[in-house]
LUMMIPA-925687 format. One record per residue (C-alpha): z, y, x; chain. Coordinates in steps of 0.1 Angstrom, whole numbers, plus 5000, padded with zeros to 4 digits. Example, Ala and Ser with C-alpha at 12.3 -4.5 7.8 and 13.67 -1.06 7.14 Angstrom:
2
<<5078 4955 5123> "A">
<<5071 4989 5137> "A">
% end
This chain:
354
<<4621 0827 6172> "A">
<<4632 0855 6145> "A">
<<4610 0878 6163> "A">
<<4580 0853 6163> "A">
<<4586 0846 6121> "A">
<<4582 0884 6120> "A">
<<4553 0890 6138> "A">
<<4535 0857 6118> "A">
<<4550 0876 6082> "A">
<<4532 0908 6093> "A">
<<4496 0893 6106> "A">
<<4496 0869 6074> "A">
<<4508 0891 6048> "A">
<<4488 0921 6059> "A">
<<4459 0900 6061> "A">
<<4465 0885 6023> "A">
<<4471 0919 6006> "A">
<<4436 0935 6019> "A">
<<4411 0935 5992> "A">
<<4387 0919 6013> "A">
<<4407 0887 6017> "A">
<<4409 0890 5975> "A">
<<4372 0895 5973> "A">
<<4359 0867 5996> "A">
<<4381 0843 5980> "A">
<<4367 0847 5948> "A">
<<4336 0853 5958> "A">
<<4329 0820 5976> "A">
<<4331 0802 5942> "A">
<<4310 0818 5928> "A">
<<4287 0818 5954> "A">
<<4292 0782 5949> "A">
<<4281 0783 5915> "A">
<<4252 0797 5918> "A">
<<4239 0778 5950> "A">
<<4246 0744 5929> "A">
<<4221 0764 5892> "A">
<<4204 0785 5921> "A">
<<4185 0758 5939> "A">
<<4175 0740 5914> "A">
<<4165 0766 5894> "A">
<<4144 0776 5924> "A">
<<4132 0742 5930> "A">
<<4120 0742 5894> "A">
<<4104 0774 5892> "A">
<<4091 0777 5928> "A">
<<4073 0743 5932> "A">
<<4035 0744 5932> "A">
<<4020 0722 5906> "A">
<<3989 0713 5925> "A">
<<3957 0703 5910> "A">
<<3935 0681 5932> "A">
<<3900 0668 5926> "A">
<<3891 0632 5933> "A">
<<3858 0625 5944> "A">
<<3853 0589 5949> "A">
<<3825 0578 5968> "A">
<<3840 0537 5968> "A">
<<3843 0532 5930> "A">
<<3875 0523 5934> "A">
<<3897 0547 5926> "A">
<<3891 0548 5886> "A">
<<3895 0576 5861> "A">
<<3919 0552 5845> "A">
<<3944 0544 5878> "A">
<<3945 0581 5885> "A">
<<3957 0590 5848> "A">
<<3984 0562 5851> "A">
<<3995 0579 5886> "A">
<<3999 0613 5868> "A">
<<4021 0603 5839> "A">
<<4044 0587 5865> "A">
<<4045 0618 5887> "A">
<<4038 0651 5873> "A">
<<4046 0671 5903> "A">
<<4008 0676 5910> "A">
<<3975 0664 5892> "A">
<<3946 0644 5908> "A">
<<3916 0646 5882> "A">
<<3882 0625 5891> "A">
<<3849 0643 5895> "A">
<<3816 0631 5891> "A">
<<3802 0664 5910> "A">
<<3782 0669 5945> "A">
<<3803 0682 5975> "A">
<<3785 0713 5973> "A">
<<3785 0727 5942> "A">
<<3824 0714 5943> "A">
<<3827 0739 5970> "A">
<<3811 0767 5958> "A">
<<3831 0762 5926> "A">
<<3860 0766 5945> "A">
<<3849 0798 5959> "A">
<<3841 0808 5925> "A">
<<3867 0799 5898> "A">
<<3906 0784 5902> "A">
<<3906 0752 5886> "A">
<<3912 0728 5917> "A">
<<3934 0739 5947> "A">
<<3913 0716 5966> "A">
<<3895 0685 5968> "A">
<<3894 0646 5989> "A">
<<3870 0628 5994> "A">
<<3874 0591 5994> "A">
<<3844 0575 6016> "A">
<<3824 0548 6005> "A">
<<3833 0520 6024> "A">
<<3869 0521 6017> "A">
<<3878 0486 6009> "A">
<<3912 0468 6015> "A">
<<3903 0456 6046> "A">
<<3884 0487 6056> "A">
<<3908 0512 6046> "A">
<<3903 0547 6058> "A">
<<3922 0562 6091> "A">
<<3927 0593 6071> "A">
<<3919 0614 6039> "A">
<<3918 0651 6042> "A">
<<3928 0673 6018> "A">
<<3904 0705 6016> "A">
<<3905 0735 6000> "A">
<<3896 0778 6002> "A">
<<3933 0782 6013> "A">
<<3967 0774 6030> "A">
<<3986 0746 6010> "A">
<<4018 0740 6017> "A">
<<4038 0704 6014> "A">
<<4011 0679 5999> "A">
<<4032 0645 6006> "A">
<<4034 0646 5964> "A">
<<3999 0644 5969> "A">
<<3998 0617 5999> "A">
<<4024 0597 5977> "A">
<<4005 0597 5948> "A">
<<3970 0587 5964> "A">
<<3987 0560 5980> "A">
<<4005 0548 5948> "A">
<<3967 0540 5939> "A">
<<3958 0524 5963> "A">
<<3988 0500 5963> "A">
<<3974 0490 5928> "A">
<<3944 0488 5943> "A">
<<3952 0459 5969> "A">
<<3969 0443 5945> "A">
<<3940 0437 5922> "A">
<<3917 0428 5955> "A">
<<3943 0403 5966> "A">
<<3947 0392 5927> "A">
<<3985 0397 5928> "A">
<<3998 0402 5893> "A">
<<4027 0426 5878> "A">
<<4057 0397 5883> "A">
<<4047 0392 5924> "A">
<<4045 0430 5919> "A">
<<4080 0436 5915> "A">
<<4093 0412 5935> "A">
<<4072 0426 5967> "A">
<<4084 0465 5960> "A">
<<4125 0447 5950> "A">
<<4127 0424 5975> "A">
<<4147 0446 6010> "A">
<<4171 0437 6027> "A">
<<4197 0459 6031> "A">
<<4218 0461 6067> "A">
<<4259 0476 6062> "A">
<<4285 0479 6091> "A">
<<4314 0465 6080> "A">
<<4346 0464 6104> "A">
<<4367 0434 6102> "A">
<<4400 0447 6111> "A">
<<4395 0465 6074> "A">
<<4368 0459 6054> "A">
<<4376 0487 6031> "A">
<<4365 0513 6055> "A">
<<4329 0529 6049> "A">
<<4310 0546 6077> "A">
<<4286 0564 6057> "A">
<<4315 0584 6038> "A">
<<4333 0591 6073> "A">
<<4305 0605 6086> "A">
<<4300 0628 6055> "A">
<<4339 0639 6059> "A">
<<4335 0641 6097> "A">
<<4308 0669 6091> "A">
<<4320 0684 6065> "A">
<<4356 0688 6083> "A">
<<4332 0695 6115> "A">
<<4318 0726 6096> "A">
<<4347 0738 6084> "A">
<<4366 0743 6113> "A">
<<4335 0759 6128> "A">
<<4332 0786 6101> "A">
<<4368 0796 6100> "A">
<<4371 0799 6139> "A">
<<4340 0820 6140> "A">
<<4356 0842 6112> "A">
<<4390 0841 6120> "A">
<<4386 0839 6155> "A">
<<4368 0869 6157> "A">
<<4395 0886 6137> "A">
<<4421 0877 6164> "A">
<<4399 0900 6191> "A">
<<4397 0930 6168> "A">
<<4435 0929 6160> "A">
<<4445 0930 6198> "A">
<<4413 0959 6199> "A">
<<4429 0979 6173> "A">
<<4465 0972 6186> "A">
<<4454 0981 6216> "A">
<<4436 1012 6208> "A">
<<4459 1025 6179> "A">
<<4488 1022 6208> "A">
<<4509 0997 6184> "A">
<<4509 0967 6214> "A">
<<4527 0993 6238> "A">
<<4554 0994 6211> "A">
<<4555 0960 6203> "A">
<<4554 0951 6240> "A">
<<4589 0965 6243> "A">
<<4611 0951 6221> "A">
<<4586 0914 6223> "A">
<<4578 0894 6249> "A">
<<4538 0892 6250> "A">
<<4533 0853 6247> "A">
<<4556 0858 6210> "A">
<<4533 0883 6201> "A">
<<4500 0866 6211> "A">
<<4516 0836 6193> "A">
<<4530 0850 6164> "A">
<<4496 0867 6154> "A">
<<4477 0836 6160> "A">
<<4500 0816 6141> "A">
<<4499 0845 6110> "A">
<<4461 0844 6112> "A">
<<4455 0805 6109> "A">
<<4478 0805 6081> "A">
<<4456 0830 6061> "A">
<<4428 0805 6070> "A">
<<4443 0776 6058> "A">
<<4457 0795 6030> "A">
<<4418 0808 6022> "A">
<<4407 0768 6024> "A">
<<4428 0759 6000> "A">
<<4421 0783 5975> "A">
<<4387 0778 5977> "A">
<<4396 0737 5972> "A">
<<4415 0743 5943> "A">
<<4391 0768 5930> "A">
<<4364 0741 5934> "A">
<<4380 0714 5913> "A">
<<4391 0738 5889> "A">
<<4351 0749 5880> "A">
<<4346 0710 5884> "A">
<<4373 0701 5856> "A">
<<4361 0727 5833> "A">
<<4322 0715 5839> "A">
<<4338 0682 5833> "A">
<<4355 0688 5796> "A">
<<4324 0707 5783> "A">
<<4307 0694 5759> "A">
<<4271 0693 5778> "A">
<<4277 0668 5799> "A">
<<4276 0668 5830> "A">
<<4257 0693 5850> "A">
<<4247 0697 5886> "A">
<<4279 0716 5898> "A">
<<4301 0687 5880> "A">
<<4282 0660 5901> "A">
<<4283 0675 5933> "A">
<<4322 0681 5929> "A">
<<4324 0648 5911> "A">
<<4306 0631 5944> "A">
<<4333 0650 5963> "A">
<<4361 0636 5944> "A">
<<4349 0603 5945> "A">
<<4343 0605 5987> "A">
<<4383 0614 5985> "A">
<<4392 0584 5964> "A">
<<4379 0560 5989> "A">
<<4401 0571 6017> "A">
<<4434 0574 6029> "A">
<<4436 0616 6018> "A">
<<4471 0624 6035> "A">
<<4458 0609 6070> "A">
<<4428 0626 6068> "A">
<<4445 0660 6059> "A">
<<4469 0653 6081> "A">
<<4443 0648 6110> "A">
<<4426 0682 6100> "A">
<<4448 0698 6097> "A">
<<4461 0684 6134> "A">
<<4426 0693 6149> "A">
<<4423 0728 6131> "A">
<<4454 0739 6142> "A">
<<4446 0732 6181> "A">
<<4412 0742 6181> "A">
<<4424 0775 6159> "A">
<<4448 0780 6187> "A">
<<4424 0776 6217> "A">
<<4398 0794 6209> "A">
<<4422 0826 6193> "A">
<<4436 0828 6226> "A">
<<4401 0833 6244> "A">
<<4391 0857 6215> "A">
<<4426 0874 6222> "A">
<<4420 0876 6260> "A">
<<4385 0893 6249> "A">
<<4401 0917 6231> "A">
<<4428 0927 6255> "A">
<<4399 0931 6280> "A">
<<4377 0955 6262> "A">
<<4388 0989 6245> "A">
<<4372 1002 6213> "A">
<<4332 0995 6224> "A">
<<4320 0967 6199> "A">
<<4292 0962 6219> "A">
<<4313 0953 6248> "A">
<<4334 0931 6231> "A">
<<4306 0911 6216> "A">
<<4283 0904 6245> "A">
<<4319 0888 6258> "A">
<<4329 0870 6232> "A">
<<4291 0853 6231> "A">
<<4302 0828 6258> "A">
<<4328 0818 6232> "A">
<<4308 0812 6207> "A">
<<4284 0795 6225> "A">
<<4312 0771 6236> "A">
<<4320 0764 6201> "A">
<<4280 0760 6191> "A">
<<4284 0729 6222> "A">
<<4308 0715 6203> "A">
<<4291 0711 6171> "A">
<<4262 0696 6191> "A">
<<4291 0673 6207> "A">
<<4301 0664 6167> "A">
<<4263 0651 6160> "A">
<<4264 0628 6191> "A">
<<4302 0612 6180> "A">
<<4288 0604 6144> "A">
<<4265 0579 6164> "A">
<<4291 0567 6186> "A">
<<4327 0577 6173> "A">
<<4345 0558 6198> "A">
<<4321 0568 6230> "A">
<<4330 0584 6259> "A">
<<4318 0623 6246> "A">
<<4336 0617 6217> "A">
<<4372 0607 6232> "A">
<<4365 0636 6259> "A">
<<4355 0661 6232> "A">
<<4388 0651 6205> "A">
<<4413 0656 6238> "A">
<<4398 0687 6248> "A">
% end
């Protein structure tokens, strides 16, 4: 057992003192950072503001309904044209003003409503469901007019759902929408760290191997302590990495949280974290991750250790090897999809034994 505790000491603290271990654990949060300010900042500055011409043939769609649609979304612009279909395209052609142009028909009439409306323009556009939304915003006023339905019987049609929840009986406190988000997220996790750490098991029995330190280890340990000892020291820097990165996490989320501004994206998200955790029992489900880590962690080191005793120092050889691993892993994140649907089916017992 001695010689195990010093074979984990070496793998873990060897592993902990590289500058790369240092690096990549402060590097993921602020990574993490700038993914939360990064995306939207992209989202705001890459959208395309598109502006569509109206040309309505029905005499329906008013100059006055399509202003009201724009001040309620201002993600793209509709504007109403009282101009031929072929100068419209030649103008186009010509000058920038309109990314494109519809066409509503003449006979559109609530119960003659068009199959479809088709967007047109010089070029490519990309998503235009802003555009779809907002055309049909329009026409939803426009029914209701036809049909005489005023703004109270408005608001009671587009408020009125009904809204379906699971609830279990035996306890009612549970919520399956926030154990699915912590299934995946816990799903992910795993997945990540034994494709990292995994792959870090294979080249420490390469180097061993190749450097000539197994032979000397070999004979003083037995071979199952060492494969066991440096599997063990290896999941211990993982873990020891995920909880870093945890407590970094709350840490930015605190400090986002005392500022005077408010809260901002990165406090939310955390903040939406935090109250996920709240809601559930946190020591089981550490507990259980932990539990499923750990085994998983072990079972597929030992394949990426059995790769790695196999090959010498090609890389090439010991990654077209280690691809059926991999692979295996990939099928089990397909497996974790299916068990959200059905967490007590038959692929998902079969997949949490094995």
């Amino acid at each position: 057992m001695k010689k195990i505790f010093l074979i984990i000491q070496r793998e873990y603290l060897s592993r902990v003192r590289k500058k790369s271990f240092v690096i990549t654990t402060l590097l993921f949060p602020l990574l993490y950072v700038a993914l939360i300010f990064g995306m939207g900042f992209l989202a705001e500055k890459g959208a395309t503001k598109l502006n569509i011409a109206v040309i309505d043939s029905s005499g329906k769609f008013t100059a006055e309904k399509i202003e009201r649609a724009n001040q309620q979304d201002a993600s793209n612009t509709l504007q109403l044209v009282h101009q031929d279909l072929v100068n419209l395209e030649k103008d186009l052609a010509s000058t920038e003003e309109f990314d494109g142009f519809v066409v509503i028909p003449a006979h559109t009439a609530v119960s003659k409503a068009p199959d479809q409306l088709i967007v047109k323009s010089r070029r490519t556009l990309g998503n235009i469901s802003g555009v779809q939304s907002k055309l049909n915003n329009i026409w939803n006023d426009i029914k209701y007019e036809d049909l005489g339905i005023d703004n109270e019987k408005r608001q009671l049609l587009s408020s009125s759902r009904l809204m379906v929840k699971a609830e279990n009986i035996e306890n009612k406190a549970s919520d399956g929408t926030i154990a699915s988000v912590i299934g995946y997220v816990a799903g992910f996790l795993i997945y990540f760290i034994l494709i990292i750490y995994g792959s870090q098991v294979m080249m420490g029995v390469m180097e061993e191997k190749t450097n000539r330190i197994a032979e000397v280890m070999v004979s003083s340990v037995k071979p199952f302590q060492l494969m066991l000892g440096k599997i063990i020291g290896i999941a211990l820097v993982a873990l020891t990495q995920f909880l870093l990165w945890v407590a970094f996490i709350f840490l930015i989320y605190n400090i986002t949280k005392t500022g005077s501004t408010g809260k901002t994206e990165i406090s939310q998200v955390v903040g939406g974290i935090q109250q996920v955790f709240s809601s559930v029992d946190v020591a089981l489900v550490l507990v259980m991750f932990a539990f499923y880590f750990l085994g998983g962690f072990f079972f597929y080191s030992s394949l990426y250790a059995a790769i790695g005793s196999a090959v010498n120092e090609d890389m090439r050889e010991a990654q077209s090897l280690s691809f059926p691993v991999t692979m295996i892993i990939i099928i089990a994140i397909v497996i974790l999809t299916v068990a959200m649907q059905d967490p007590t089916g038959p692929l998902a017992v079969w997949g949490s034994i094995i």
